[in-house]
VOFIZA-214645 format. One record per residue: residue number from 0; residue in one letter; x, y, z negated of N, C-alpha, C in turn. Coordinates in Angstrom, 2 decimals. Each point is the difference from the previous one (the first is absolute). Example, Ala and Ser with C-alpha at 12.3 -4.5 7.8 and 13.67 -1.06 7.14 Angstrom:
REM residues 2
@num: 0&residu: A&n.c1: 13.19&n.c2: -5.69&n.c3: -7.80&ca.c1: -0.89&ca.c2: 1.19&ca.c3: 0.00&c.c1: 0.90&c.c2: 1.20&c.c3: 0.00
@num: 1&residu: S&n.c1: -0.35&n.c2: 1.05&n.c3: 0.72&ca.c1: 0.82&ca.c2: 1.19&ca.c3: -0.06&c.c1: -0.77&c.c2: 1.09&c.c3: -0.73
REM end
This chain:
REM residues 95
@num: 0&residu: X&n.c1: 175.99&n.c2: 148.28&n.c3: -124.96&ca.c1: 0.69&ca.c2: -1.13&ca.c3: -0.60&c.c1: 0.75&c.c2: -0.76&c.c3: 1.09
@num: 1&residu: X&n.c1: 1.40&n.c2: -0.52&n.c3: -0.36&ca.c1: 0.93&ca.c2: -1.09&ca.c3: 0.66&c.c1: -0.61&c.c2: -0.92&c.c3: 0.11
@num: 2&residu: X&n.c1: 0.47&n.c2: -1.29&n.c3: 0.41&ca.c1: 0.24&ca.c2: -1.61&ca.c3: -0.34&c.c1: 0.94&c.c2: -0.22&c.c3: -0.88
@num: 3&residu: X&n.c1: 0.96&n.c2: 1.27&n.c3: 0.52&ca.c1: 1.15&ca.c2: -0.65&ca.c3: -1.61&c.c1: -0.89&c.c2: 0.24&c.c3: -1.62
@num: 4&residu: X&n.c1: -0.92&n.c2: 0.63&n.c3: -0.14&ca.c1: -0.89&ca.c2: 0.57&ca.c3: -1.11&c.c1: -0.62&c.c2: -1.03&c.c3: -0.40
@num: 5&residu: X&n.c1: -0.45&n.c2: -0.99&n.c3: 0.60&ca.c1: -0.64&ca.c2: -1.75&ca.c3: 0.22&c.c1: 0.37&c.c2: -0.56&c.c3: -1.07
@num: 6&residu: X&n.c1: -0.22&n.c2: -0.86&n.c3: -0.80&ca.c1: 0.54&ca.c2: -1.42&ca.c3: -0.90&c.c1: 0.01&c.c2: -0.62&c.c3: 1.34
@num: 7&residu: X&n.c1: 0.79&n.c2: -0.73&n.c3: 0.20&ca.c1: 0.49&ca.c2: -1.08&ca.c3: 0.88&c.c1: -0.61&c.c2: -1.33&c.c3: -0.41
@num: 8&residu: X&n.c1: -0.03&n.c2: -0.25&n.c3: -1.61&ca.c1: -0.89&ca.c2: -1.43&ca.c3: 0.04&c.c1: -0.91&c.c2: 0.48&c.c3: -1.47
@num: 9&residu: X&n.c1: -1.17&n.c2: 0.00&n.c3: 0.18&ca.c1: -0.83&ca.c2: -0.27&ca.c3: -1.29&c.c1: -0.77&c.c2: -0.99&c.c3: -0.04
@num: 10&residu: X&n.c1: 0.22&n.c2: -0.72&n.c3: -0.95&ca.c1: -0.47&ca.c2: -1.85&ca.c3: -0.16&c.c1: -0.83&c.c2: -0.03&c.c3: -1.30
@num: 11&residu: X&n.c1: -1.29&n.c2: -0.42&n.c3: -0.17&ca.c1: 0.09&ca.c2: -0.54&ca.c3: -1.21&c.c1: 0.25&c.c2: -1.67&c.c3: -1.15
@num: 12&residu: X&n.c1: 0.59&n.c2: 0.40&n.c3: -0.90&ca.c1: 1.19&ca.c2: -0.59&ca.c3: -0.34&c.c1: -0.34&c.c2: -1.68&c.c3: -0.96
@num: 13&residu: X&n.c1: -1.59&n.c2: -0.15&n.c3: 1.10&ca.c1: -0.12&ca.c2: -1.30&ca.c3: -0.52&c.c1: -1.03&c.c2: -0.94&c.c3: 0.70
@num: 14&residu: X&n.c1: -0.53&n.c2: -1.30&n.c3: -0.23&ca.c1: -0.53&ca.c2: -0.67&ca.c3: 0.76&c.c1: -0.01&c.c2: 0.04&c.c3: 1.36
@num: 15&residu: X&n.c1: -0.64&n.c2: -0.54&n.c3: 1.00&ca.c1: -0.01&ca.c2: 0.02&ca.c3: 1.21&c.c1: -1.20&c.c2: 0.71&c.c3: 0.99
@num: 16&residu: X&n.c1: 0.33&n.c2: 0.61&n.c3: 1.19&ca.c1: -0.55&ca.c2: 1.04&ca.c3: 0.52&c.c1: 0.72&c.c2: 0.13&c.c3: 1.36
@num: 17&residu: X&n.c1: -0.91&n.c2: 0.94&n.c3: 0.61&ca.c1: 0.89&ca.c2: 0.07&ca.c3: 1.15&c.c1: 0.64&c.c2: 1.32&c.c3: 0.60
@num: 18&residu: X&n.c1: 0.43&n.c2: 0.11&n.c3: 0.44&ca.c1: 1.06&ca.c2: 1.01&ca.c3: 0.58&c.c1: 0.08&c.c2: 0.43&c.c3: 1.11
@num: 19&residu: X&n.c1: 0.36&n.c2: 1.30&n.c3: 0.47&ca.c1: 0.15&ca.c2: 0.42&ca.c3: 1.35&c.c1: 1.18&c.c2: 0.58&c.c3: 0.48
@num: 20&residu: X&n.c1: 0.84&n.c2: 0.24&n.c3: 0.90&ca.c1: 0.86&ca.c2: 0.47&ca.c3: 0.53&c.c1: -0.38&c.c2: 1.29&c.c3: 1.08
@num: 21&residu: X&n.c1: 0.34&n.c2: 1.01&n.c3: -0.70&ca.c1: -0.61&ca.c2: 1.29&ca.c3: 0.90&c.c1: 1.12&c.c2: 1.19&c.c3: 0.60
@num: 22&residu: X&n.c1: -0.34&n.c2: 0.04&n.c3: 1.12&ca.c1: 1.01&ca.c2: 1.13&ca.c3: 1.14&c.c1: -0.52&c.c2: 1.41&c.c3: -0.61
@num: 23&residu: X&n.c1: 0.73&n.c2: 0.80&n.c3: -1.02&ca.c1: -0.14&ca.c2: 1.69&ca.c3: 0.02&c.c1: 0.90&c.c2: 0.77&c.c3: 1.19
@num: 24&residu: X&n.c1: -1.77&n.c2: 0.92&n.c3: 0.25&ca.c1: 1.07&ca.c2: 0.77&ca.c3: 0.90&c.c1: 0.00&c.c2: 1.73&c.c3: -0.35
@num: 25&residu: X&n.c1: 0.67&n.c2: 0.89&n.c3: -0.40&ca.c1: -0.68&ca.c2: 1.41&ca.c3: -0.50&c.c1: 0.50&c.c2: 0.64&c.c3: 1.42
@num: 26&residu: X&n.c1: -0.01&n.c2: 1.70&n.c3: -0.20&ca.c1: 0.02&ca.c2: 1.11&ca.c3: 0.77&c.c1: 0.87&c.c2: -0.14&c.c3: 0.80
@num: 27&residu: X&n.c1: 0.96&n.c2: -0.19&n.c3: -0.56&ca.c1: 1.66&ca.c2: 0.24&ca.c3: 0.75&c.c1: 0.23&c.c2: -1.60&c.c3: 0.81
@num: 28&residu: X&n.c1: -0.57&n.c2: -0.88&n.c3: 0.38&ca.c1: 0.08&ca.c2: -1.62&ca.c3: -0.23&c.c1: 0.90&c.c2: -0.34&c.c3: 0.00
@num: 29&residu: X&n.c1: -0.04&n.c2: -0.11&n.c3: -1.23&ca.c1: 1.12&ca.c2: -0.86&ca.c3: -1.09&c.c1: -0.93&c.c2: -1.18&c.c3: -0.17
@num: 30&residu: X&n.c1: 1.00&n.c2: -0.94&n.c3: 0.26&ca.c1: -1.08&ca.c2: -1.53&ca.c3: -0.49&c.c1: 0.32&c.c2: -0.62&c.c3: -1.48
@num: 31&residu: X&n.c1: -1.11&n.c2: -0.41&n.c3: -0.54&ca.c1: 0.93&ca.c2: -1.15&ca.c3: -0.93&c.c1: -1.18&c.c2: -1.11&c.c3: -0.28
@num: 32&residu: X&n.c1: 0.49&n.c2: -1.12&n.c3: -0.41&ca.c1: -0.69&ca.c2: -1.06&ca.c3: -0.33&c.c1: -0.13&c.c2: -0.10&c.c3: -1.51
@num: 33&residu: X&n.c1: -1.66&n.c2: -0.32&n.c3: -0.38&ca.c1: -0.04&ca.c2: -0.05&ca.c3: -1.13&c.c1: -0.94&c.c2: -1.19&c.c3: -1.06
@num: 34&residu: X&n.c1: 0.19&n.c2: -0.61&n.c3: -0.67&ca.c1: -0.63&ca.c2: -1.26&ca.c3: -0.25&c.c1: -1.19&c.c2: 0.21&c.c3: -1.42
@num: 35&residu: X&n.c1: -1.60&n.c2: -0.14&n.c3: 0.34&ca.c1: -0.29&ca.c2: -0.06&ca.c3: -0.86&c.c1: -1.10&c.c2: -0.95&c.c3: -0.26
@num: 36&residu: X&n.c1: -0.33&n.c2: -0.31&n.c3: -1.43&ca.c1: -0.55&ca.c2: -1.14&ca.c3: -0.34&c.c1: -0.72&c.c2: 0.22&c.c3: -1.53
@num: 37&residu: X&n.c1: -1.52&n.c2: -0.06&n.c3: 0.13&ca.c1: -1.00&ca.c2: 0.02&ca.c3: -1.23&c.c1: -1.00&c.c2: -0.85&c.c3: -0.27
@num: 38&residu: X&n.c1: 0.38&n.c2: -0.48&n.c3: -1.09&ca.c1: -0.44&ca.c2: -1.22&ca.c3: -0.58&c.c1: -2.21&c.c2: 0.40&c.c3: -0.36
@num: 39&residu: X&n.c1: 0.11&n.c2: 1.23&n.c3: 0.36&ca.c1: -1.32&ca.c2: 0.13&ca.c3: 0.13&c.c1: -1.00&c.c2: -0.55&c.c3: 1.25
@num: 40&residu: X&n.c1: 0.88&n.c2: 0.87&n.c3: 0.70&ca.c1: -0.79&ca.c2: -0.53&ca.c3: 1.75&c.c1: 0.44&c.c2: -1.32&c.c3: 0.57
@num: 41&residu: X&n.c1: -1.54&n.c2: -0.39&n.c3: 0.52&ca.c1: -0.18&ca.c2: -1.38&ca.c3: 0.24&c.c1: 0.88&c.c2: -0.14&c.c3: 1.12
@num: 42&residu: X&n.c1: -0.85&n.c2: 0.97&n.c3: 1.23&ca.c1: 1.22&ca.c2: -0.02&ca.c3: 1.72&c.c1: 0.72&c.c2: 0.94&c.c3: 0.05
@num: 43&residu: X&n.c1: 1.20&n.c2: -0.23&n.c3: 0.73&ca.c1: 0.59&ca.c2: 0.13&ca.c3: 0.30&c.c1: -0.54&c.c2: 2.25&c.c3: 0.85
@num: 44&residu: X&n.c1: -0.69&n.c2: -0.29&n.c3: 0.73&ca.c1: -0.67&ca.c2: 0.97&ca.c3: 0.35&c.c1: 0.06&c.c2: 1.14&c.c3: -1.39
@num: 45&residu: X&n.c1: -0.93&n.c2: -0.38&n.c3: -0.97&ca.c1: -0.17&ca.c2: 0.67&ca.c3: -1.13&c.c1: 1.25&c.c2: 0.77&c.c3: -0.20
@num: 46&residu: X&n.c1: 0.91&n.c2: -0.97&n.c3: -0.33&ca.c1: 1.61&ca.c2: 0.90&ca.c3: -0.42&c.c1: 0.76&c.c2: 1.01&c.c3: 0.82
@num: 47&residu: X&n.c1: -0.55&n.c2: -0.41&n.c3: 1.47&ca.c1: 0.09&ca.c2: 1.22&ca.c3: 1.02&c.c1: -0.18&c.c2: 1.15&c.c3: -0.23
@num: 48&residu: X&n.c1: -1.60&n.c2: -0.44&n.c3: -0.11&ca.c1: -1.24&ca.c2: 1.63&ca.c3: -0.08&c.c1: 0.79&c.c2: 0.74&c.c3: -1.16
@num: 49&residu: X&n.c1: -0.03&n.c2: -0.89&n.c3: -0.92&ca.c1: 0.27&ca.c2: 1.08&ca.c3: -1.43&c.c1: 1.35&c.c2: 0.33&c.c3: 0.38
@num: 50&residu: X&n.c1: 0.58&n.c2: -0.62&n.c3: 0.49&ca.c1: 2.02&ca.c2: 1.29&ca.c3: 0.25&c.c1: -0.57&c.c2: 1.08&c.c3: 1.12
@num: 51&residu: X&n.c1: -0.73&n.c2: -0.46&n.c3: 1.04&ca.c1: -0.38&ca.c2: 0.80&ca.c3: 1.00&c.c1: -0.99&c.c2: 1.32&c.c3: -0.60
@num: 52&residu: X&n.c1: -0.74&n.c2: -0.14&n.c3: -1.03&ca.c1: -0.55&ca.c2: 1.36&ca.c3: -0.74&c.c1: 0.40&c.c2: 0.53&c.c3: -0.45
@num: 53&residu: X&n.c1: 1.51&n.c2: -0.39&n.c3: -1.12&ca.c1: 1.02&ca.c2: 0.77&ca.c3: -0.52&c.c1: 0.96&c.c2: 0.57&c.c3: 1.00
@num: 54&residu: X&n.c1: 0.41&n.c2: -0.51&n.c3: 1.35&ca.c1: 0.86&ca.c2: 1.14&ca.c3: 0.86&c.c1: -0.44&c.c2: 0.60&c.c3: 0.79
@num: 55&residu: X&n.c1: -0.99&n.c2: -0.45&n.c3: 0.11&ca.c1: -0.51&ca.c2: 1.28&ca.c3: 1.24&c.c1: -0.44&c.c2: 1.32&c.c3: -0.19
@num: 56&residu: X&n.c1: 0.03&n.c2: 0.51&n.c3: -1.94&ca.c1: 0.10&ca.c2: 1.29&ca.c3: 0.03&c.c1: 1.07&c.c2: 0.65&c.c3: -0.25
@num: 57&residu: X&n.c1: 1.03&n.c2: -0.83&n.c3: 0.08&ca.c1: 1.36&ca.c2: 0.02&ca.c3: 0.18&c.c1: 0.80&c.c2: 0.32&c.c3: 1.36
@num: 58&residu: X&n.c1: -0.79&n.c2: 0.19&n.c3: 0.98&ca.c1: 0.38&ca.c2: 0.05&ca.c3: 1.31&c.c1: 1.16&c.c2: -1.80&c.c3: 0.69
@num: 59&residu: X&n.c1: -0.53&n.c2: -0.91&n.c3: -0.58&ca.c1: 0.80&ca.c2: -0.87&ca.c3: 0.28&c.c1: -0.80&c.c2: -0.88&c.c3: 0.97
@num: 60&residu: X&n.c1: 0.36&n.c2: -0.99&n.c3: 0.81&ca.c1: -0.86&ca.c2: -1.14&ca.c3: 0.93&c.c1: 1.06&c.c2: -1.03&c.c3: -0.54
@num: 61&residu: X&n.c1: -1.16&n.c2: -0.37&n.c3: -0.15&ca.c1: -0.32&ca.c2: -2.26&ca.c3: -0.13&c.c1: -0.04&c.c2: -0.85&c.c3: 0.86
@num: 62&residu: X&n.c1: 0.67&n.c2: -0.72&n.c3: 0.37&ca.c1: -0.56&ca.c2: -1.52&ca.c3: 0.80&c.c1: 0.34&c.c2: -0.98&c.c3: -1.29
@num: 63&residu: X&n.c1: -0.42&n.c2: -1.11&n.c3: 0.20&ca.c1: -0.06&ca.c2: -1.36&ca.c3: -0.68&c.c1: 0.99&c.c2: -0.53&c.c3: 1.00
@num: 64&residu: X&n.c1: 1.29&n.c2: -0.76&n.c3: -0.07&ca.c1: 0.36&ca.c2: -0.66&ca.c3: 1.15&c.c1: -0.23&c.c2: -1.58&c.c3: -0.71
@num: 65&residu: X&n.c1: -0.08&n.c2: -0.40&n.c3: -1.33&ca.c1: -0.18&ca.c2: -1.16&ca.c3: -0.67&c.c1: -0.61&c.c2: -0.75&c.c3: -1.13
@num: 66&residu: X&n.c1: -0.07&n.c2: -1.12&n.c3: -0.69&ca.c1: -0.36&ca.c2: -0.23&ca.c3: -1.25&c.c1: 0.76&c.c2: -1.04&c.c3: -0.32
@num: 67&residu: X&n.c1: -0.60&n.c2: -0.62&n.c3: -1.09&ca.c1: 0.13&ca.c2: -1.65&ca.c3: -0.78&c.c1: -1.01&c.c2: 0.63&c.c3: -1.04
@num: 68&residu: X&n.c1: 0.66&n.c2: -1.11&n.c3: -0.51&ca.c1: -0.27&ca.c2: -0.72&ca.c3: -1.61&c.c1: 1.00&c.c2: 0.19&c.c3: -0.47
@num: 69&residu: X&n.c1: -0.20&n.c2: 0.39&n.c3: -1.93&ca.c1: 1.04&ca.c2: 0.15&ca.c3: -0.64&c.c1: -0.32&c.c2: -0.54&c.c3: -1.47
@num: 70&residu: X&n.c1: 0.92&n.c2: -0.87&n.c3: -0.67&ca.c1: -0.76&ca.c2: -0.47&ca.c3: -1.02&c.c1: 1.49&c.c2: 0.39&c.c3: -0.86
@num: 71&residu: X&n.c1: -0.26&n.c2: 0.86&n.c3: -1.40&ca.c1: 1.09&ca.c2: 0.30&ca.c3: -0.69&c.c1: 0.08&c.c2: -0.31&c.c3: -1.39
@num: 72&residu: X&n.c1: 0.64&n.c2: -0.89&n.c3: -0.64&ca.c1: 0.26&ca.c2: -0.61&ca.c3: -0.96&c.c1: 1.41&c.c2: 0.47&c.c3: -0.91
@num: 73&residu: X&n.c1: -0.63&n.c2: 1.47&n.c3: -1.08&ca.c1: 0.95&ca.c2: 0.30&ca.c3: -0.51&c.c1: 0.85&c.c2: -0.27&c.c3: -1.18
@num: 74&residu: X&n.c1: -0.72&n.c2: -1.06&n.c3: -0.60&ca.c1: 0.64&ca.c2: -0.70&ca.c3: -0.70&c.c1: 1.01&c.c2: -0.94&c.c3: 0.61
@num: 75&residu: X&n.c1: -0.15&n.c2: -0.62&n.c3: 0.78&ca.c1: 0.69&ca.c2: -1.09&ca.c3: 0.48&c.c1: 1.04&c.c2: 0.88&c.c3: 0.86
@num: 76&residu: X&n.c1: -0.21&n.c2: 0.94&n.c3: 0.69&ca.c1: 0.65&ca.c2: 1.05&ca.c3: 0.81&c.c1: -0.17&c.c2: -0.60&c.c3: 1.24
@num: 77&residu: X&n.c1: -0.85&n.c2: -0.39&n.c3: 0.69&ca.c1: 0.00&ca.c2: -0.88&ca.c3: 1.21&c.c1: -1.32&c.c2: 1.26&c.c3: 0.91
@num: 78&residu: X&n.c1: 0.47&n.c2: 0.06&n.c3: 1.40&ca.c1: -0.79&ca.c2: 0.20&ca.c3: 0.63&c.c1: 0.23&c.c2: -0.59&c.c3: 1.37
@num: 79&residu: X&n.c1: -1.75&n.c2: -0.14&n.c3: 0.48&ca.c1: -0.04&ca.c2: -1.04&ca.c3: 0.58&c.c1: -1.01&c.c2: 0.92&c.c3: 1.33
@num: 80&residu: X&n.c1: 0.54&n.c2: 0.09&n.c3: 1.75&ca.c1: -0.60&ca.c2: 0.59&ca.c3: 0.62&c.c1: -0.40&c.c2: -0.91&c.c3: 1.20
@num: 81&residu: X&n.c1: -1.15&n.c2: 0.11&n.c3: 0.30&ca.c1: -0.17&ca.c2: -1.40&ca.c3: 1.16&c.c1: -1.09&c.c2: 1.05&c.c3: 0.69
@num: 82&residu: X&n.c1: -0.66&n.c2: -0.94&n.c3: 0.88&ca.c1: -1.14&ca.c2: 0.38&ca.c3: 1.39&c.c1: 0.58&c.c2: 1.35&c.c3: 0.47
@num: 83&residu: X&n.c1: 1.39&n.c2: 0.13&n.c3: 0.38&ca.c1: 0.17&ca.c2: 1.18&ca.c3: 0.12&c.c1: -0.33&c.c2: 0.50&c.c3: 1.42
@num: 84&residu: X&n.c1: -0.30&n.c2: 0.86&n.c3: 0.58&ca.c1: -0.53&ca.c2: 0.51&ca.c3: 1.24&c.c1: 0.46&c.c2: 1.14&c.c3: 0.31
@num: 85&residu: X&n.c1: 0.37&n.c2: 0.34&n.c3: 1.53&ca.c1: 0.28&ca.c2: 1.55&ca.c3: 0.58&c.c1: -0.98&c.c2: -0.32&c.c3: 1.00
@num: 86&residu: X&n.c1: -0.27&n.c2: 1.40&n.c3: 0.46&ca.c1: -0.96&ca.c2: 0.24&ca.c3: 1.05&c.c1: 1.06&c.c2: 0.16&c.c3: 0.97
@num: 87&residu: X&n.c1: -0.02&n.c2: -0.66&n.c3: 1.11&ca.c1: 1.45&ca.c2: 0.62&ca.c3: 1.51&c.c1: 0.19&c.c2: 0.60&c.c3: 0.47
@num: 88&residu: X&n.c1: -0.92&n.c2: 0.73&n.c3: 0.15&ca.c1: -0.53&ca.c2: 1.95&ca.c3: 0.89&c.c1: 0.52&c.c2: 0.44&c.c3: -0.85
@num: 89&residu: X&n.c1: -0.61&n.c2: -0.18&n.c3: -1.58&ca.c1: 0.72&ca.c2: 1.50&ca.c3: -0.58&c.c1: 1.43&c.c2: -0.33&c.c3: -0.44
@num: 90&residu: X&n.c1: 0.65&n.c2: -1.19&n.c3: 0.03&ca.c1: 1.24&ca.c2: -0.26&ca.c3: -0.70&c.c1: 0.89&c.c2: 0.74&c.c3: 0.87
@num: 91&residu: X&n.c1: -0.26&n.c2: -0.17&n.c3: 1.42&ca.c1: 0.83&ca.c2: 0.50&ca.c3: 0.53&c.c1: 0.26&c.c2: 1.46&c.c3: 0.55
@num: 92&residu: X&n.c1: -0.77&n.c2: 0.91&n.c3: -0.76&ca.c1: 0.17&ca.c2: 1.20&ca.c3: -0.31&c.c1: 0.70&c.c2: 0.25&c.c3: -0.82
@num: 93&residu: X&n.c1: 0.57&n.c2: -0.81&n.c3: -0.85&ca.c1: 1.18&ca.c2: 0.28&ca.c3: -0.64&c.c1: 1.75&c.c2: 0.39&c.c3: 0.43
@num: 94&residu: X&n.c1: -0.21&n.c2: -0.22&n.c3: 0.61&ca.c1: 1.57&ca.c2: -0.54&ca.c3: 1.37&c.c1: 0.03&c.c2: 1.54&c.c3: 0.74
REM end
């Protein structure tokens, strides 16, 4: 499997939760950044593990470079992202 093969953002599409910002890297390293967020898991961690069990029999690597908070209000159409955080080591593996 690619990174281009990735959803780039899977959110779920209500109340508030938090979110991570994650560095894919597959075979060929190709990078891409990808944002995800489940209104199930409490930390932040949690939402890691579970993307990190789905690619790694994919031949893909994970870092976390970030998070927040995400609170989504689809009636009103408003979303609202705060405590947002990058880690600095890994951000700048992006570059």
């Amino acid at each position: 499997m690619t990174v281009n093969e990735v959803e780039e953002v899977v959110i779920d599409a209500k109340d508030g939760y938090k979110f991570i910002v994650v560095k894919l890297i597959d075979n060929e390293d190709n990078k891409k950044l990808i944002i995800r967020a489940d209104q199930n898991c409490e930390y932040h961690d949690e939402i890691f593990d579970s993307l990190r069990r789905g690619i790694r029999t994919n031949g893909l690597k994970a870092r976390c470079i970030g998070g927040g908070r995400i609170d989504i209000n689809p009636s009103a159409k408003i979303i609202q992202i705060w405590k947002i955080f990058f880690c600095a080591q890994s951000y700048r593996l992006i570059y």
